[in-house]
C-alpha positions as CSV (number, residue, x, y, z in Angstrom):
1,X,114.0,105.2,82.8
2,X,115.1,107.0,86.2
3,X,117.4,104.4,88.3
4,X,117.2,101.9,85.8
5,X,113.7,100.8,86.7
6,X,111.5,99.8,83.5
7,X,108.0,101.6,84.2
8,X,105.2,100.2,81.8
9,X,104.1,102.0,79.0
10,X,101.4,104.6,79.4
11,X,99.3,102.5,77.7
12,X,99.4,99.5,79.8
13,X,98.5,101.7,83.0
14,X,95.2,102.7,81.2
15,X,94.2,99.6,81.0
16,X,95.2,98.6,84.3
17,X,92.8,101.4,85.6
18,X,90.3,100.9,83.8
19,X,90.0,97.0,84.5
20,X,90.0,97.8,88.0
21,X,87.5,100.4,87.8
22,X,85.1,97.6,85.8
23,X,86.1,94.8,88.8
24,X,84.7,98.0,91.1
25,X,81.5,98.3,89.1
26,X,80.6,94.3,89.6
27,X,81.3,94.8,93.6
28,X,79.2,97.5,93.7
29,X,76.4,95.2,92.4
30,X,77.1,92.7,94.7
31,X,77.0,95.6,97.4
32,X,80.6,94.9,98.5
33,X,81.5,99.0,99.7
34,X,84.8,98.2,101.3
35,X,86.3,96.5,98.4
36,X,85.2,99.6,95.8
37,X,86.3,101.9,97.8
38,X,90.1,99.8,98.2
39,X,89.5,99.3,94.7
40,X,89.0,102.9,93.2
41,X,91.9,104.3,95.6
42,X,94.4,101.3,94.8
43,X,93.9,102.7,90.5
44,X,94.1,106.2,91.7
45,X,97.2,106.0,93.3
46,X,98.9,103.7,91.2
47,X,98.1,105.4,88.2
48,X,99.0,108.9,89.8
49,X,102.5,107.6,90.6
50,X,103.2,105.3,87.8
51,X,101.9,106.9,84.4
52,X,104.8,108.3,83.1
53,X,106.9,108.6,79.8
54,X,108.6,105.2,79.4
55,X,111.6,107.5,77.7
56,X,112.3,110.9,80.1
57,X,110.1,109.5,83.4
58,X,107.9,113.4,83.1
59,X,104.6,112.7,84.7
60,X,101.4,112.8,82.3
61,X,98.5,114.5,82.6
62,X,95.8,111.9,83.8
63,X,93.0,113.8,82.0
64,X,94.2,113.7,78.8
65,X,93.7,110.7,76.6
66,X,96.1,108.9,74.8
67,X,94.4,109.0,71.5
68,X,93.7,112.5,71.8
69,X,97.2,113.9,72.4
70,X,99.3,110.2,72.5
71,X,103.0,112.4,72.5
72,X,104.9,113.2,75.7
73,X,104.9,116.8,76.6
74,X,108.1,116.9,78.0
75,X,110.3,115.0,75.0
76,X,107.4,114.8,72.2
77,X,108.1,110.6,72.3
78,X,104.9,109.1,70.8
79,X,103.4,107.4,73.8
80,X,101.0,104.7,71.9
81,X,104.0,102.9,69.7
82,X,104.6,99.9,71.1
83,X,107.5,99.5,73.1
């Protein structure tokens, strides 16, 4: 935690990201452009600025999944423990 701020776990992000990009999907059925495109930049952002190591705040790689390498880079903390 940097600044005493609590930051939600890696984990939590993910799914925030990818429940928005779903919510995207059905407004591009309807044929709603302007909210999918809000709604794809909104995750983006948020997930580039937010997903972090809960324990030493290092940025993670956004490319690399959780299950596939789930330990921080920076201080090896095992990112899919619950917290």
């Amino acid at each position: 935690m940097k600044n005493g701020r609590a930051r939600p776990s890696p984990r939590v992000v993910k799914i925030i990201f990818m429940s928005a990009v779903l919510i995207a999907i059905v407004f591009l059925a309807i044929g709603n452009w302007f909210v999918v495109v809000c709604m794809m930049v909104g995750a983006f952002l948020m997930e580039k600025n937010i997903y972090r190591c809960p324990n030493c705040d290092h940025k993670l790689n956004m490319k690399v999944s959780l299950r596939a390498f789930p330990l921080c880079p920076a201080c090896g903390t095992n990112l899919l423990k619950s917290s």
